[in-house]
MMTF fields as JSON, N, C-alpha, C and O atoms, coordinates in Angstrom:
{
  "mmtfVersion": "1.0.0",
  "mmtfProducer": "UNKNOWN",
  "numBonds": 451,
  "numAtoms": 452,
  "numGroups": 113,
  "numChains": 1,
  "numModels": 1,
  "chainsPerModel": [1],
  "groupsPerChain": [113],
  "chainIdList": ["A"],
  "bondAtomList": [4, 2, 8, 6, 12, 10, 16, 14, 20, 18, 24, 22, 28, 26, 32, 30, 36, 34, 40, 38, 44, 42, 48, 46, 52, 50, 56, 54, 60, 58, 64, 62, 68, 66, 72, 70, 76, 74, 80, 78, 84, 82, 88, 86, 92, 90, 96, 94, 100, 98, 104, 102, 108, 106, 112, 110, 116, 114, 120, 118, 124, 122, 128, 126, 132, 130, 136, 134, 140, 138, 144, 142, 148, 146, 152, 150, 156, 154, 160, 158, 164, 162, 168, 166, 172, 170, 176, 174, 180, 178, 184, 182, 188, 186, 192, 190, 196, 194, 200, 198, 204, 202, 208, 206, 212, 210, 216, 214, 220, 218, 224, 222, 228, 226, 232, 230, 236, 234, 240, 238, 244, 242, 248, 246, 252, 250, 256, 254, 260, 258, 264, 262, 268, 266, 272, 270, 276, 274, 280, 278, 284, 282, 288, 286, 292, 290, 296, 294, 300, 298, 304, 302, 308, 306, 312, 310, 316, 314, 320, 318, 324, 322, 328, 326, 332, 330, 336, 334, 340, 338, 344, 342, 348, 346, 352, 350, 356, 354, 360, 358, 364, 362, 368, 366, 372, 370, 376, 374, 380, 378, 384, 382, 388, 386, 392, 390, 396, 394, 400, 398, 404, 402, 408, 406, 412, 410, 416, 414, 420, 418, 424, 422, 428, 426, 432, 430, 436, 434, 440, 438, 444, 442, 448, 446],
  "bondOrderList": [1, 1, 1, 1, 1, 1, 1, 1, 1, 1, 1, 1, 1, 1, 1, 1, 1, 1, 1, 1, 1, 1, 1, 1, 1, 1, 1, 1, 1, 1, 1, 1, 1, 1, 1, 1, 1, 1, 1, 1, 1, 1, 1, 1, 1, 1, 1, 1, 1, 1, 1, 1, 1, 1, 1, 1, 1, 1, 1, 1, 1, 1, 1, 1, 1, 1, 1, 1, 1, 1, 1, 1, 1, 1, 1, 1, 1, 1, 1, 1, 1, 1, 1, 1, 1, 1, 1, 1, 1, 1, 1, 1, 1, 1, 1, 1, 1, 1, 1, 1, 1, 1, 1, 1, 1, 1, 1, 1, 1, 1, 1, 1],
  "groupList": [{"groupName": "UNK", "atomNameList": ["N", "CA", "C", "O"], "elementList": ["N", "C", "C", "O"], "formalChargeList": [0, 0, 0, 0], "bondAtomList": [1, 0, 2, 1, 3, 2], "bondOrderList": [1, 1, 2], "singleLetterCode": "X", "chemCompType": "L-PEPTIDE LINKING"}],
  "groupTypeList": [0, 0, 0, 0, 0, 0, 0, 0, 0, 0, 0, 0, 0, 0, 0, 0, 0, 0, 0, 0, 0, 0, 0, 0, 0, 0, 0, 0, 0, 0, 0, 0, 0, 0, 0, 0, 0, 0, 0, 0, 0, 0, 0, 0, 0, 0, 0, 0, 0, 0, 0, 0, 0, 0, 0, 0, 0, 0, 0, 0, 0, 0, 0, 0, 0, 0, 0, 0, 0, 0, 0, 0, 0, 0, 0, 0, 0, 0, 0, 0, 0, 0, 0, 0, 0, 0, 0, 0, 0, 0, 0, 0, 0, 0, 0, 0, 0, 0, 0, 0, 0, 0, 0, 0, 0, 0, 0, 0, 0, 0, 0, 0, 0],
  "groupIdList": [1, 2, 3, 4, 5, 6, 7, 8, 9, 10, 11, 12, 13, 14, 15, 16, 17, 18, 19, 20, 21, 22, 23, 24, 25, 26, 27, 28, 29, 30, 31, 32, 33, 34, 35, 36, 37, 38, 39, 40, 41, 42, 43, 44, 45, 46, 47, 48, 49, 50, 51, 52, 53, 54, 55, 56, 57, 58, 59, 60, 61, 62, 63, 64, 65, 66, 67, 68, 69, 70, 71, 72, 73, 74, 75, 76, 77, 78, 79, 80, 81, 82, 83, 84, 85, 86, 87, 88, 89, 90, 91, 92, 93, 94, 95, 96, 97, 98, 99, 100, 101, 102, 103, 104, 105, 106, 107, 108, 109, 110, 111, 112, 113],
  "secStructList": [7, 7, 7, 7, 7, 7, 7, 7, 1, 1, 1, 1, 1, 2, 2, 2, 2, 2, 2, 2, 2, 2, 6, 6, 7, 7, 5, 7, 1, 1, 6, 6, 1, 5, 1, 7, 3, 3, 3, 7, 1, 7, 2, 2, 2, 2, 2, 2, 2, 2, 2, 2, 2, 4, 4, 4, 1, 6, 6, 4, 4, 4, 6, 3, 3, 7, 2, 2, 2, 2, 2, 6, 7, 7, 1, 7, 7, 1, 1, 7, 7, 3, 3, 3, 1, 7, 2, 2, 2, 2, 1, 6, 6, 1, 1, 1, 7, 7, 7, 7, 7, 7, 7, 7, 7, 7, 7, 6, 6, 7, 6, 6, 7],
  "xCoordList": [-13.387, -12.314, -11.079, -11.16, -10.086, -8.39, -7.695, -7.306, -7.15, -6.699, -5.078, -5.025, -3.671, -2.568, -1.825, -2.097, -0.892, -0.011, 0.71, 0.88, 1.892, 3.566, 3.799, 3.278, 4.527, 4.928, 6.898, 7.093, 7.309, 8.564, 9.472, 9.164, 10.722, 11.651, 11.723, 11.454, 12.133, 12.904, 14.116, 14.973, 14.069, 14.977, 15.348, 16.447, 13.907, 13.75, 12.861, 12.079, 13.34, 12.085, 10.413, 9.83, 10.039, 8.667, 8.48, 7.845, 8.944, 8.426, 9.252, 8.998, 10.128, 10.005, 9.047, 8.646, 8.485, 7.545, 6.336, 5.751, 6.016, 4.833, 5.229, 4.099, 5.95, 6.373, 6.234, 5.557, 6.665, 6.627, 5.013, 4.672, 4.267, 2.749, 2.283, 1.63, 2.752, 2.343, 2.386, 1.623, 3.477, 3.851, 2.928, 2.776, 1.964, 1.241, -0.306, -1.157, 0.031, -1.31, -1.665, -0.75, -2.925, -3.201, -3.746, -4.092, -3.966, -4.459, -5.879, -6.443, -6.55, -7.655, -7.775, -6.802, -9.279, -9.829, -10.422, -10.921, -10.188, -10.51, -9.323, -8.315, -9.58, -8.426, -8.497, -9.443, -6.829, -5.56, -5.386, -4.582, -5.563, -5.408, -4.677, -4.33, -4.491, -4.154, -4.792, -5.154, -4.979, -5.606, -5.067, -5.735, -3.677, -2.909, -2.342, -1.832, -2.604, -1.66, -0.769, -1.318, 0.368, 0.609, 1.051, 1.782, 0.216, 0.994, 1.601, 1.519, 2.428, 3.204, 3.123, 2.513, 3.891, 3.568, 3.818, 2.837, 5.196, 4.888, 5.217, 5.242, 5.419, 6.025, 7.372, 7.582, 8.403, 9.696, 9.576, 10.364, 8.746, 9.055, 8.704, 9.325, 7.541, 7.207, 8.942, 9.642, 9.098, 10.499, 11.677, 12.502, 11.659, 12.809, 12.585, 13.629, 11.652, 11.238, 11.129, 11.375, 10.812, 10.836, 12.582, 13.09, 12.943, 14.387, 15.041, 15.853, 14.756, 14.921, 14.575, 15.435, 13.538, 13.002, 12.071, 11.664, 11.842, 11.641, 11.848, 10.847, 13.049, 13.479, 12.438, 12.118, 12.165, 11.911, 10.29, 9.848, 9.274, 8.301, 7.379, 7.69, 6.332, 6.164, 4.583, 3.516, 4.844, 3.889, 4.33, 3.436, 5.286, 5.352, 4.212, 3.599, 4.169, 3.48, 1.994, 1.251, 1.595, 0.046, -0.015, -0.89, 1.031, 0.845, 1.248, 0.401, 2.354, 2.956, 2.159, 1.999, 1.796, 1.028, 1.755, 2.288, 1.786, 1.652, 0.394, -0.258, -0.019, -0.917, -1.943, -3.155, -1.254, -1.969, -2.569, -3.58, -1.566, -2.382, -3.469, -4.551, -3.313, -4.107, -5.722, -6.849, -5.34, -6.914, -7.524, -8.69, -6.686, -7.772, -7.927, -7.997, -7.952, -8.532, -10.21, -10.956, -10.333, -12.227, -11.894, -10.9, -13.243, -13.887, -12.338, -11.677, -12.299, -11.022, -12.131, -13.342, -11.273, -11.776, -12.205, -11.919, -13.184, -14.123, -12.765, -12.179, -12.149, -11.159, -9.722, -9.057, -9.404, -8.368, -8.103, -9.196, -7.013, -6.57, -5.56, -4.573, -5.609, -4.259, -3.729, -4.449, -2.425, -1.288, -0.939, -0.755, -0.874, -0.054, 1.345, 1.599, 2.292, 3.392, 3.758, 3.653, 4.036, 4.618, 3.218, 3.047, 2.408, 1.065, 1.307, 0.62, 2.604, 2.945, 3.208, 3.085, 3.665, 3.83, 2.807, 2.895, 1.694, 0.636, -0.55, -1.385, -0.494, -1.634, -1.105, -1.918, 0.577, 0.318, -0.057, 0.187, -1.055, -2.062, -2.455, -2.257, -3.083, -3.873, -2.779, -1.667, -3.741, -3.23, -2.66, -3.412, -1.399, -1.1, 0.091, 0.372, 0.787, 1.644, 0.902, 0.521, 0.543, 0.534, 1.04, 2.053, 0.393, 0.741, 0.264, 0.919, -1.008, -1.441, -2.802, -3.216, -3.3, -4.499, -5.213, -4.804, -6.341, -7.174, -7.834, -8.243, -8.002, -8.433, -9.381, -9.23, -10.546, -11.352, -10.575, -9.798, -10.964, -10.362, -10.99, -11.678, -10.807, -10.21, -9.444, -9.154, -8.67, -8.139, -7.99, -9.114, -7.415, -7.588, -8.101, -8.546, -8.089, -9.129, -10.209, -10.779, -10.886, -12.009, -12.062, -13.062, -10.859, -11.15, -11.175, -10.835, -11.853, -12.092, -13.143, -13.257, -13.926, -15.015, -16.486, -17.483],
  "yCoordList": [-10.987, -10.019, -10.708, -11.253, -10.723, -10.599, -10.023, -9.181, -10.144, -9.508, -9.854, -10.659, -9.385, -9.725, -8.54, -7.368, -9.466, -8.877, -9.115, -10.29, -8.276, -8.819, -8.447, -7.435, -9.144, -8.581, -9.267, -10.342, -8.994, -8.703, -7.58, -6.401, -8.007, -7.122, -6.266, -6.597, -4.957, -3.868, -4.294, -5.115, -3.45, -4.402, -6.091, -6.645, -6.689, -7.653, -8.108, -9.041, -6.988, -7.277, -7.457, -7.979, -6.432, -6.094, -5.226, -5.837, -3.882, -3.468, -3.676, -2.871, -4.41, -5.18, -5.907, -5.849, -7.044, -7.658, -7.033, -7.636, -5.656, -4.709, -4.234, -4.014, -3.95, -3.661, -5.145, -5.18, -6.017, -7.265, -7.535, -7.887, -7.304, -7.071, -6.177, -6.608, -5.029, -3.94, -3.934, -3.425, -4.641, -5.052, -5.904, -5.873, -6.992, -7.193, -7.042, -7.761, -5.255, -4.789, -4.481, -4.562, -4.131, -3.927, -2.844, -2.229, -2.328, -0.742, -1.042, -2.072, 0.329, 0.719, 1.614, 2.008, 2.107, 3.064, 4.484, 5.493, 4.183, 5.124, 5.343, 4.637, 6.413, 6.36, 5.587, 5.184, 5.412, 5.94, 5.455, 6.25, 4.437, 3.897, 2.449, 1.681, 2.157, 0.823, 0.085, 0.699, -1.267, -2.064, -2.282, -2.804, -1.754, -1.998, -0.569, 0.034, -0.263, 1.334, 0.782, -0.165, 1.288, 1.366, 2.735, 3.583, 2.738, 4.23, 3.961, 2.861, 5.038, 4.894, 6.435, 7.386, 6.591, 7.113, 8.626, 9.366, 9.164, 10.366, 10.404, 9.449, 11.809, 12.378, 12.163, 11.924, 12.305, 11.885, 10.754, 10.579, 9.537, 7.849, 7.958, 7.172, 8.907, 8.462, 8.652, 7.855, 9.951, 10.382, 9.428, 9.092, 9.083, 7.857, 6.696, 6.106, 6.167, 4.784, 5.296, 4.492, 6.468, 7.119, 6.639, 5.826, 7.707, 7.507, 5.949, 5.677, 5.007, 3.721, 2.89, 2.205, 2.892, 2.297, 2.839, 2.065, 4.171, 4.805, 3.803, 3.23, 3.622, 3.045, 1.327, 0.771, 0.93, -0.521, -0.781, -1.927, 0.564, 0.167, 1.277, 2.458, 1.01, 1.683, 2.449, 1.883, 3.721, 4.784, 4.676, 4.646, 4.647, 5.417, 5.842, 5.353, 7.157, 8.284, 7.918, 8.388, 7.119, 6.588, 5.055, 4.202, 5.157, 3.572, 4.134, 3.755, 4.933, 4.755, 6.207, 7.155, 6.079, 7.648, 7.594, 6.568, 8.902, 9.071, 8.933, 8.957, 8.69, 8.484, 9.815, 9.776, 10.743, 12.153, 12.505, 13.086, 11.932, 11.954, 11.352, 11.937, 9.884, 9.336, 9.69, 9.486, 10.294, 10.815, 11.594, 11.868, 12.314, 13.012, 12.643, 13.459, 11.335, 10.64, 10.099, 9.254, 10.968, 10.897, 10.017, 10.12, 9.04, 8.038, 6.832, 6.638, 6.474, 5.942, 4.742, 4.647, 3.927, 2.367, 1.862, 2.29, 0.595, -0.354, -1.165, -1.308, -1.7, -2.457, -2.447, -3.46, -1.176, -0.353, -1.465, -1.946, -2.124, -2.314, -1.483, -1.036, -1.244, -0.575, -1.372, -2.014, -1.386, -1.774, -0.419, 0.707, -0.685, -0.04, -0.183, -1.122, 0.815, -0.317, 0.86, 2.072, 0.136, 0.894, 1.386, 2.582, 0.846, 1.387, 1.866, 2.646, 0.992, 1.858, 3.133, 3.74, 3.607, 4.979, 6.114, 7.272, 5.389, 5.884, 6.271, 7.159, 5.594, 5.62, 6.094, 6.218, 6.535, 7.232, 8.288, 8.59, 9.009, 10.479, 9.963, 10.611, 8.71, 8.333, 8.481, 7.987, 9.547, 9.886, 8.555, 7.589, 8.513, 6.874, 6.231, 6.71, 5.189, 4.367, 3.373, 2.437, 3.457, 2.607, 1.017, 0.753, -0.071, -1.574, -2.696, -3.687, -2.338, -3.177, -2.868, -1.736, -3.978, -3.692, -5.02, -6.175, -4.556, -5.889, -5.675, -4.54, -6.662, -6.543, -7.889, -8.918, -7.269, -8.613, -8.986, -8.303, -9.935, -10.617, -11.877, -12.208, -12.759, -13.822, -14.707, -14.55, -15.967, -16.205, -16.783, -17.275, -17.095, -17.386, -18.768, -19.071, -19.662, -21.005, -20.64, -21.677, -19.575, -19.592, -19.844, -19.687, -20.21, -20.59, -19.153, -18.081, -19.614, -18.606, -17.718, -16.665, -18.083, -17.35, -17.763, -17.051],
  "zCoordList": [0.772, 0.858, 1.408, 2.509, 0.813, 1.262, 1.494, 0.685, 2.71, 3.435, 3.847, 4.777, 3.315, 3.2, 4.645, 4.903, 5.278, 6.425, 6.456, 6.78, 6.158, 6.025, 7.274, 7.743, 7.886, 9.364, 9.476, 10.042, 9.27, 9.667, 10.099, 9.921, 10.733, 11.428, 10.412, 9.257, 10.797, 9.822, 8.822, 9.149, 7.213, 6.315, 6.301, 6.336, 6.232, 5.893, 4.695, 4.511, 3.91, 2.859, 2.235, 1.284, 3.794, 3.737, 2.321, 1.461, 1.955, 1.017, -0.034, -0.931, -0.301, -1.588, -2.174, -3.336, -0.717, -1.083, -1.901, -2.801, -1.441, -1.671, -3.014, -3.451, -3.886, -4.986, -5.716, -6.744, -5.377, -5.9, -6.419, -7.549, -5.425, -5.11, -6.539, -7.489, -6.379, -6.62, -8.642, -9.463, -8.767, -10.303, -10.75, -11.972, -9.888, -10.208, -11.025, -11.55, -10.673, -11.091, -12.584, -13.404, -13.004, -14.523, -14.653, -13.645, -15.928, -16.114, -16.021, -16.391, -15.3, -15.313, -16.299, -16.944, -16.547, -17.163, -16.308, -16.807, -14.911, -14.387, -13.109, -13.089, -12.051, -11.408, -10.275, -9.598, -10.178, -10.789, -11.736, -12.222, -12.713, -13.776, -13.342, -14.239, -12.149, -12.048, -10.968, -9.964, -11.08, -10.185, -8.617, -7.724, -8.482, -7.177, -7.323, -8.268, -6.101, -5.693, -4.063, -3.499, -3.459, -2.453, -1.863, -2.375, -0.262, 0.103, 1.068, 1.614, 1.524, 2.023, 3.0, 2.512, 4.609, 5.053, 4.67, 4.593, 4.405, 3.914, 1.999, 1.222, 1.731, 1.046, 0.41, -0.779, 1.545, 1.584, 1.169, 0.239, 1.473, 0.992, -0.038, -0.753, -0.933, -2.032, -2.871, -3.496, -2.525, -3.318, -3.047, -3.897, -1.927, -1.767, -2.342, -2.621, -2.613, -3.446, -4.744, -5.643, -5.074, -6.46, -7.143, -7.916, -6.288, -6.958, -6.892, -7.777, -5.978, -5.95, -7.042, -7.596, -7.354, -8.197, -9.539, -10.405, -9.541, -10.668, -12.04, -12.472, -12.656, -13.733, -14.09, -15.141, -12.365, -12.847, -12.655, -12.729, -12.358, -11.934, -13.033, -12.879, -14.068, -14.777, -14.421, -14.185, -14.474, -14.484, -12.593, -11.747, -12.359, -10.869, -9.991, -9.042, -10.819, -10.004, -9.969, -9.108, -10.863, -10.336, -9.599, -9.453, -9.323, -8.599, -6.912, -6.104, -6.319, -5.362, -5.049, -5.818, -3.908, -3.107, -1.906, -1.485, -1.243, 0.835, 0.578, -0.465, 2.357, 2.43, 2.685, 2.898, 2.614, 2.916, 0.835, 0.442, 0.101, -1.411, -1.287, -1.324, -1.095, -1.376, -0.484, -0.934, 0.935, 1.488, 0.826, 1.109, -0.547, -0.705, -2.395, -3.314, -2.468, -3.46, -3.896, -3.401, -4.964, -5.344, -6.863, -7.583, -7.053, -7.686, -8.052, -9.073, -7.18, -7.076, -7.73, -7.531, -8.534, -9.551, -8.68, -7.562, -8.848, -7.858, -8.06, -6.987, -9.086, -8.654, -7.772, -7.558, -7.333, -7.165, -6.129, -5.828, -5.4, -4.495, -3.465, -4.05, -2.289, -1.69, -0.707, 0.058, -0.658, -0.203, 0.922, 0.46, 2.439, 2.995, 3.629, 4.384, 3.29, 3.833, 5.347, 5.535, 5.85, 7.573, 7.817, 7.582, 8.151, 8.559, 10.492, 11.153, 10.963, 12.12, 12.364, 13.427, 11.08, 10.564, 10.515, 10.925, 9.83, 9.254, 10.652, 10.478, 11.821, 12.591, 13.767, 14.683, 14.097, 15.044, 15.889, 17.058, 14.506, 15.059, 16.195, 17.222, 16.253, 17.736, 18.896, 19.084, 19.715, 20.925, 21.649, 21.78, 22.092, 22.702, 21.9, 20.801, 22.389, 21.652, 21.091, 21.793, 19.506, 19.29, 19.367, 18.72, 20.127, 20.358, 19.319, 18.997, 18.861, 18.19, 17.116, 16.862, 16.639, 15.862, 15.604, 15.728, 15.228, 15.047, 13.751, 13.508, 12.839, 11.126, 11.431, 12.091, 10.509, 9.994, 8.452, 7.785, 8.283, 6.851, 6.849, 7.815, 5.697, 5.137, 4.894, 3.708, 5.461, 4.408, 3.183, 3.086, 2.149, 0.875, 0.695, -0.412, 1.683, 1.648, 2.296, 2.638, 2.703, 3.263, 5.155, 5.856, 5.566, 6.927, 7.44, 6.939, 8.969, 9.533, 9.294, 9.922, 8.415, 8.307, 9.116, 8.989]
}
């Protein structure tokens, strides 16, 4: 498993990168119909990246979710990948300021395993 972390300052080109990512993907046969989805924390972002980029990113609406769509996503593809972008966004239900997090992963030469 691979495991990717963009970590930069605000408007530095984190979720471009994730669209950049995200164009990468190929059609499935099952859902959503593509191999890369990204969500994003609400509603409002889907519609703000909608209207942003609508024109240059094709089939939109099955690639880009909130993340409140996507929870209530059933037989999602074995290949499906997701992309979260502002996941600082996404996790501060937990009672507390969020500071940090810890991920198992990979990386792409194998170290660390």
């Amino acid at each position: 498993m691979s495991l990717f972390v963009i970590a930069r300052p605000r408007q530095s080109g984190k979720t471009t990168d994730v669209i950049e990512w995200l164009r990468g993907g190929e059609r499935t046969g099952g859902y959503p119909g593509w191999t890369r989805v990204m969500l994003v924390p609400t509603r409002q972002m889907v519609d703000l990246l909608r209207h942003q980029i609508w024109n240059t990113l094709e089939d939109f609406d099955h690639r880009v979710y909130s993340f409140e769509e996507w929870s209530h996503a059933h037989n999602v593809h074995a290949d499906t990948e997701v992309m979260v972008d502002n996941i600082e966004w996404v996790i501060p239900r937990i009672p507390g300021r969020l500071i940090g997090f810890t991920v198992t992963g990979h990386t792409e030469d194998g170290a660390g395993q």
